[in-house]
DOLO-229866 format. One record per residue (C-alpha): residue in one letter; y, x, z; residue number from 0. Coordinates in steps of 0.05 Angstrom, whole numbers, plus 5000, padded with zeros to 4 digits. Each point is the difference from the previous one (the first is absolute). Example, Ala and Ser with C-alpha at 12.3 -4.5 7.8 and 13.67 -1.06 7.14 Angstrom:
REM residues 2
+-----+------+------+------+-----+
| res |    Y |    X |    Z |   n |
+-----+------+------+------+-----+
|   A | 4910 | 5246 | 5156 |   0 |
|   S | 5069 | 5027 | 4987 |   1 |
+-----+------+------+------+-----+
REM end
This chain:
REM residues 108
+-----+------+------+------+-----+
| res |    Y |    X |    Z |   n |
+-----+------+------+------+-----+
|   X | 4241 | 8476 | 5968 |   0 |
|   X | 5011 | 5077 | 5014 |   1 |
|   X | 4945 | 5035 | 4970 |   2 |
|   X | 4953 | 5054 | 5043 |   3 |
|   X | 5016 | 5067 | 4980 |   4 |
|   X | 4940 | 5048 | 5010 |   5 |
|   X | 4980 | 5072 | 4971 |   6 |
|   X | 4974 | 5058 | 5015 |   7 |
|   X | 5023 | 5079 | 5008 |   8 |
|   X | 4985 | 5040 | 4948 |   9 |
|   X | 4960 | 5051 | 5007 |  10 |
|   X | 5018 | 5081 | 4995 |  11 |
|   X | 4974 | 5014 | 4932 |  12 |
|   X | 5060 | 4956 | 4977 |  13 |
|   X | 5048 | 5049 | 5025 |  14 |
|   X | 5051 | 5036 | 4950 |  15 |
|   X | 4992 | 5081 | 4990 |  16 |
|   X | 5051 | 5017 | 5032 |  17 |
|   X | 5062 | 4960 | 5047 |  18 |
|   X | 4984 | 4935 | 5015 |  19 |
|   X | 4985 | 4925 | 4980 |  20 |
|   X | 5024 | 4933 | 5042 |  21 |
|   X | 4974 | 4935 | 4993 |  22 |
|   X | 5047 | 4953 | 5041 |  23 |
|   X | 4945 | 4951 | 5036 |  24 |
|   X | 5038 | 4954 | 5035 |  25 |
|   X | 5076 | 4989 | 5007 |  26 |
|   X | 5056 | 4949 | 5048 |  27 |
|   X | 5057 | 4999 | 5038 |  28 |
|   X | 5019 | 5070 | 5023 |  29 |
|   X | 4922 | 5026 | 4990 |  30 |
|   X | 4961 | 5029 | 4938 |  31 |
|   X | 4922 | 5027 | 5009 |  32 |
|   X | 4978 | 5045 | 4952 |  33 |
|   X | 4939 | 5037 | 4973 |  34 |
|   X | 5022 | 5077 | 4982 |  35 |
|   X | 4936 | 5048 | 4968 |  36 |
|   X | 5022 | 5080 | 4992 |  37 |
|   X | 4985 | 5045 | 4950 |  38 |
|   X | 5007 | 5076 | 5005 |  39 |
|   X | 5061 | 5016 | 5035 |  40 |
|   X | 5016 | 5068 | 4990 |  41 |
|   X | 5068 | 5019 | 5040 |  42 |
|   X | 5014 | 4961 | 5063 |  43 |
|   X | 5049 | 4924 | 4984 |  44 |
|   X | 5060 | 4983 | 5045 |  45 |
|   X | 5004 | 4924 | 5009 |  46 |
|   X | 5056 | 4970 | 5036 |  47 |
|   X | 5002 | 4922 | 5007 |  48 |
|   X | 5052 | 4957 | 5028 |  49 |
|   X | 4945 | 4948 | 5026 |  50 |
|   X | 4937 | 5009 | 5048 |  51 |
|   X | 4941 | 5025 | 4984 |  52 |
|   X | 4934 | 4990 | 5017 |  53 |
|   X | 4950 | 5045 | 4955 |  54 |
|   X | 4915 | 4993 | 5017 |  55 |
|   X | 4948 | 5049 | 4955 |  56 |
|   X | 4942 | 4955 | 4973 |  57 |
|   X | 4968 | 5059 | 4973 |  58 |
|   X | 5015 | 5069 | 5000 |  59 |
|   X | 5038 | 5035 | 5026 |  60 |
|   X | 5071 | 5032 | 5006 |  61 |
|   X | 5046 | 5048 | 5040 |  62 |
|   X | 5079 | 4977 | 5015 |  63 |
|   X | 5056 | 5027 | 5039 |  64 |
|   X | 5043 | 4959 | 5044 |  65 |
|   X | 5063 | 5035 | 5039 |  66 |
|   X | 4965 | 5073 | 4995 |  67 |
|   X | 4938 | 4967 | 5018 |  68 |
|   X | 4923 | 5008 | 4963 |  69 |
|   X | 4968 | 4938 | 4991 |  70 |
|   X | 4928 | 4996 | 4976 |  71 |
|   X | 4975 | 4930 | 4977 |  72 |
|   X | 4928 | 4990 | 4978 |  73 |
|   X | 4969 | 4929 | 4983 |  74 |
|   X | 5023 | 4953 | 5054 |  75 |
|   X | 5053 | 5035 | 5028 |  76 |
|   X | 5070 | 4980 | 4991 |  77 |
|   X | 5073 | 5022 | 5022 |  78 |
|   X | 5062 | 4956 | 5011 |  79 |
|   X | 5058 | 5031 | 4964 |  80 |
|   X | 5078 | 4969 | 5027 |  81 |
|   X | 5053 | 4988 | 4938 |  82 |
|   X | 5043 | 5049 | 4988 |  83 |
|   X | 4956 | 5057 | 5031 |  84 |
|   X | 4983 | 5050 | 4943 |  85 |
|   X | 4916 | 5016 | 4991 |  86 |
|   X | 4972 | 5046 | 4952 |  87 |
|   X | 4933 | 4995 | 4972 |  88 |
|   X | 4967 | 5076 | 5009 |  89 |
|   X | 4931 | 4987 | 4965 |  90 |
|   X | 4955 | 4942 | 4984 |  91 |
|   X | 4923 | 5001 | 4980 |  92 |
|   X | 5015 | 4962 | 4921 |  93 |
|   X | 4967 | 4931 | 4997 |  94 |
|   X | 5030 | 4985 | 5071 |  95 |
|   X | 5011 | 4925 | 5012 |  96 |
|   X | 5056 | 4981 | 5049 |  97 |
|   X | 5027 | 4934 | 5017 |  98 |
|   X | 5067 | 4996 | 5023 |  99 |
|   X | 5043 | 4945 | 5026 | 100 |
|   X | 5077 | 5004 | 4997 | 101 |
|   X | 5041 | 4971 | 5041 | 102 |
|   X | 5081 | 4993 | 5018 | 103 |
|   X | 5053 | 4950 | 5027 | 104 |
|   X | 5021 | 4956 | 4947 | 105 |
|   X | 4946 | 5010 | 4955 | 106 |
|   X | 4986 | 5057 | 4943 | 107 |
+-----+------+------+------+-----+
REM end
């Protein structure tokens, strides 16, 4: 019998000083859903992934750039972020919670 696999997100005032901590929350084939809480981020971060993204703030909030353009995420808004396309995070508001679910042909 498969056990029942239940949790629940942390909340901000886990969150690391600074960068970032990820808690991987569920996993398969070619998907992984994860739980990401931001600290102080004090110069904006490049990330460039090969696989999908799909990134929602819990709580918080945080600014990114996509192609040249701003995008401002509070607490229930989310973006959808295509591998391969570069995205800087500009500023984030530390103790945000973000879920994020990752995603690519042939799994991750």
């Amino acid at each position: 019998m498969t056990l029942v696999r239940a949790g629940r997100l942390a909340s901000g005032g886990a969150a690391p000083v600074d960068g970032e901590s990820t808690d991987v929350l569920a996993s398969g084939d070619g998907f992984r859903v994860e739980q990401i809480l931001s600290g102080q981020v004090d110069t904006p971060v490049e990330y460039l992934q090969e696989h999908d993204e799909w990134v929602l703030v819990v709580a918080g909030a945080a600014v990114l750039e996509v192609d040249g353009e701003r995008v401002e995420l509070a607490a229930g808004g989310w973006v959808e972020l295509p591998g391969g396309r570069p995205h800087r995070l500009l500023s984030v508001v530390p103790g945000t919670s973000w879920v994020a679910v990752h995603a690519g042909p042939g799994g991750i």
